[in-house]
C-alpha positions as a Markdown table, in Angstrom:
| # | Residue | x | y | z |
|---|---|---|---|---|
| 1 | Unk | 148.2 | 93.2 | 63.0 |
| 2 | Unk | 151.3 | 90.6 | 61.8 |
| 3 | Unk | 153.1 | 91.3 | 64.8 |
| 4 | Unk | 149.8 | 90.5 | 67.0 |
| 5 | Unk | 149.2 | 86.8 | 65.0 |
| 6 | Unk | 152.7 | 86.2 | 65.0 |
| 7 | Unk | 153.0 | 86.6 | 68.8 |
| 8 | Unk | 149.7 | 85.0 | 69.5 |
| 9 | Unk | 151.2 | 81.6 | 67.6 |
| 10 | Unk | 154.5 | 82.3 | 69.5 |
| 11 | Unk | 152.3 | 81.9 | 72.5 |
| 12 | Unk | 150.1 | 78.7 | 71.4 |
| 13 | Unk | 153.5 | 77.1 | 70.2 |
| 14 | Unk | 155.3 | 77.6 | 73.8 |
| 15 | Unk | 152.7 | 76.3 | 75.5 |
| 16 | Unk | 152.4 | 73.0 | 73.7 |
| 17 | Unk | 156.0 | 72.6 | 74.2 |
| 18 | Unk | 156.0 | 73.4 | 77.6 |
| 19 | Unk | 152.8 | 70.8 | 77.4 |
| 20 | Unk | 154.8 | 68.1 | 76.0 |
| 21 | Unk | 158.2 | 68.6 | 78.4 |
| 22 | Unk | 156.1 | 67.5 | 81.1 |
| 23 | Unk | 156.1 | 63.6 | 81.6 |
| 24 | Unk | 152.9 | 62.1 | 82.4 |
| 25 | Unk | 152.6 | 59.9 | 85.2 |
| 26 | Unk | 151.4 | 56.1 | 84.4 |
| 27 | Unk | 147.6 | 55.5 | 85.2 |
| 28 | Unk | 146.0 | 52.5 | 86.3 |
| 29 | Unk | 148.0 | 49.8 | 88.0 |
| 30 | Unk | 151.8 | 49.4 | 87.9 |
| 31 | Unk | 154.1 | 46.4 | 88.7 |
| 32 | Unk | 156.3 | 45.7 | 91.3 |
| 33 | Unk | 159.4 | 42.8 | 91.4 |
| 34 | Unk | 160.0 | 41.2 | 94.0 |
| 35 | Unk | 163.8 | 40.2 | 94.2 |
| 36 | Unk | 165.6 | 38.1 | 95.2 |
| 37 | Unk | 163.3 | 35.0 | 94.5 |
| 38 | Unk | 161.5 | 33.4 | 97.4 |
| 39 | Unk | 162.9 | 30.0 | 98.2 |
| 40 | Unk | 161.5 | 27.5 | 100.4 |
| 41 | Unk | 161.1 | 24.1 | 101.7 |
| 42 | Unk | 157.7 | 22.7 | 101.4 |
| 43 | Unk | 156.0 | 18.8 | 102.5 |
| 44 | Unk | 157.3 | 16.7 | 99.8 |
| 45 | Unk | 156.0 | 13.4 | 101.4 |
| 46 | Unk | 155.8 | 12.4 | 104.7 |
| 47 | Unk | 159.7 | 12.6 | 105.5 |
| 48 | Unk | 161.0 | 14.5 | 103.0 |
| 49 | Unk | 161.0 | 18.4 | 101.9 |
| 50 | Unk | 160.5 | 19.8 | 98.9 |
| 51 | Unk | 161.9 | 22.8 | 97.5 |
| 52 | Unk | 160.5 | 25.5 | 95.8 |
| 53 | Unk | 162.0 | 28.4 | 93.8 |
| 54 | Unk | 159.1 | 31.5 | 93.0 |
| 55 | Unk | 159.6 | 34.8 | 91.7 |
| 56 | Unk | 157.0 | 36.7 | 92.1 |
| 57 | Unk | 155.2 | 40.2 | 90.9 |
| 58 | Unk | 152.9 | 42.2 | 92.4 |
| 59 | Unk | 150.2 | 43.9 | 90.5 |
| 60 | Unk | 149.2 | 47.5 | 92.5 |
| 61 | Unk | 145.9 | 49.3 | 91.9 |
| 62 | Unk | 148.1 | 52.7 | 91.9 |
| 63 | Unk | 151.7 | 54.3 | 91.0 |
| 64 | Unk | 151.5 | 56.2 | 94.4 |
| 65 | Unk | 151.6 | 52.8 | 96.8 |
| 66 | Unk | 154.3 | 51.5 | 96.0 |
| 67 | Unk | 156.4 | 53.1 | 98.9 |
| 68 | Unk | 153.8 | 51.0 | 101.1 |
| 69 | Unk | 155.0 | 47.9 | 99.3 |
| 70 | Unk | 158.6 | 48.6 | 99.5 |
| 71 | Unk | 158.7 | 49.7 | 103.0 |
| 72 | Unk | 157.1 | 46.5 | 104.1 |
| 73 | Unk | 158.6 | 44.2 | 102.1 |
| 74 | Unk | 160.1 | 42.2 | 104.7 |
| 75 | Unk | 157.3 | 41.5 | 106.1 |
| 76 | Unk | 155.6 | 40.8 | 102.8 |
| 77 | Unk | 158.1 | 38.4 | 102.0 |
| 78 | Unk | 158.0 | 36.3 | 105.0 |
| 79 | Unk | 154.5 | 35.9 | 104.7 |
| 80 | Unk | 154.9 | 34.4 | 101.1 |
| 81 | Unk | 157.5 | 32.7 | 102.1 |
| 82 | Unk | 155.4 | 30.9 | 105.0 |
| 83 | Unk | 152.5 | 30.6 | 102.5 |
| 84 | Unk | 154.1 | 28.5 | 100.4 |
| 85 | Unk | 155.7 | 26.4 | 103.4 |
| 86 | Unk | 152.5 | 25.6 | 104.6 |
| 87 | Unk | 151.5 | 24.0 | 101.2 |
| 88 | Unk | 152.1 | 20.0 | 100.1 |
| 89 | Unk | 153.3 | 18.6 | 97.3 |
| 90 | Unk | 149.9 | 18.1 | 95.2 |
| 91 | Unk | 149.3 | 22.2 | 96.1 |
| 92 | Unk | 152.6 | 23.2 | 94.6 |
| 93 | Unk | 152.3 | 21.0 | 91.5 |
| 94 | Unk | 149.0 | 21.3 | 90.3 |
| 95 | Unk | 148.7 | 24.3 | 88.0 |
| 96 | Unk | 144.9 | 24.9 | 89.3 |
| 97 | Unk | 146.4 | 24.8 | 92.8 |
| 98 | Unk | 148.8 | 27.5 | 92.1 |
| 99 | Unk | 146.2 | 30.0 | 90.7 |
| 100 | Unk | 144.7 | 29.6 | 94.3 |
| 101 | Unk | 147.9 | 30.2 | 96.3 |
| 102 | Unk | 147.9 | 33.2 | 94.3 |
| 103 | Unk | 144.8 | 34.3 | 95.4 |
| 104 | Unk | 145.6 | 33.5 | 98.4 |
| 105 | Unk | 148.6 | 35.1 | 98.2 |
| 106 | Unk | 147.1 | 38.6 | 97.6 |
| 107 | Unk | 144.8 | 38.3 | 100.2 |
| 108 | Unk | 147.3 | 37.6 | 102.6 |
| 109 | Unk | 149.4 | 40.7 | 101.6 |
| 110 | Unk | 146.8 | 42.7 | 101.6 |
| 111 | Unk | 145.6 | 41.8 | 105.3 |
| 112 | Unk | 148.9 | 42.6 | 106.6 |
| 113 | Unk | 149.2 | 46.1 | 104.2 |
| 114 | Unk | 145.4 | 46.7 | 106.4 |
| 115 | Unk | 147.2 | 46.2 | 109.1 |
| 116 | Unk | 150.3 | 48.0 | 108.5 |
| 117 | Unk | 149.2 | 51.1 | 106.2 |
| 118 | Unk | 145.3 | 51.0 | 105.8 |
| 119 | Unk | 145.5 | 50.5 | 102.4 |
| 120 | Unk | 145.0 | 47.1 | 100.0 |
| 121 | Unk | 147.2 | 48.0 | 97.0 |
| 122 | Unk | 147.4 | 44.8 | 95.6 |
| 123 | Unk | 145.4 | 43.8 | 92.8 |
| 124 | Unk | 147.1 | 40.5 | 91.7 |
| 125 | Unk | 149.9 | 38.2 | 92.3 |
| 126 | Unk | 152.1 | 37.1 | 89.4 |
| 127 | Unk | 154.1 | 33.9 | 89.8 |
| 128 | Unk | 156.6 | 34.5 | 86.8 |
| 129 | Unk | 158.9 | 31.6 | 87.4 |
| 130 | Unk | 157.7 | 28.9 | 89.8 |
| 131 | Unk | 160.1 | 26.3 | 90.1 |
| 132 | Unk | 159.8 | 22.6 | 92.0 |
| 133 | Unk | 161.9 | 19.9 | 93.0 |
């Protein structure tokens, strides 16, 4: 009867070892750097350019998409990059502004993901350093 409990916690001890060994994947949405920064030119007045220095992550609804994002990066970066070309100087220097280039951002990104994959992974865009001269 010893022999039978002592072997049955020898069993319940293994498998919450074996339990524990196993690392657990990350649920809910994970984060993605883009690098290098994204530097542009942008309408500063009506002869001269602006520049603009962003880095940027992205915030995706899963662990599993980011392949998608990586292997389309290129193409996610140009459109950020032409995003932010397209905007003047009272768009890149007013903070309320900038939330909406985010949004706009993440729609963008996700239309060419459609596109691309068939799949909108990306829940947000973070500007972590967004720098104007």
């Amino acid at each position: 009867m010893f022999r039978f409990a002592a072997f049955c916690l020898l069993l319940a001890a293994s498998a919450t070892l074996s339990a524990q060994e196993q690392p657990a994947e990350p649920a809910g949405p994970i984060y993605y750097t883009m690098t290098p920064d994204i530097i542009t030119n942008y309408q500063n007045s009506e002869q001269n350019l602006g520049y603009v220095r962003v880095a940027v992550d992205l915030m995706l609804e899963r662990p599993e998409q980011l392949p998608l994002v990586e292997n389309n990066m290129p193409l996610l970066r140009d459109a950020l990059n032409d995003l932010l070309a397209e905007k003047n100087r009272q768009e890149i220097r007013s903070l309320p502004a900038r939330t909406e280039l985010a949004n706009e951002g993440r729609q963008r990104l996700n239309e060419l993901l459609l596109k691309e994959t068939g799949e909108t992974p990306v829940r947000r865009v973070l500007f972590t350093t967004f720098l104007y001269q």
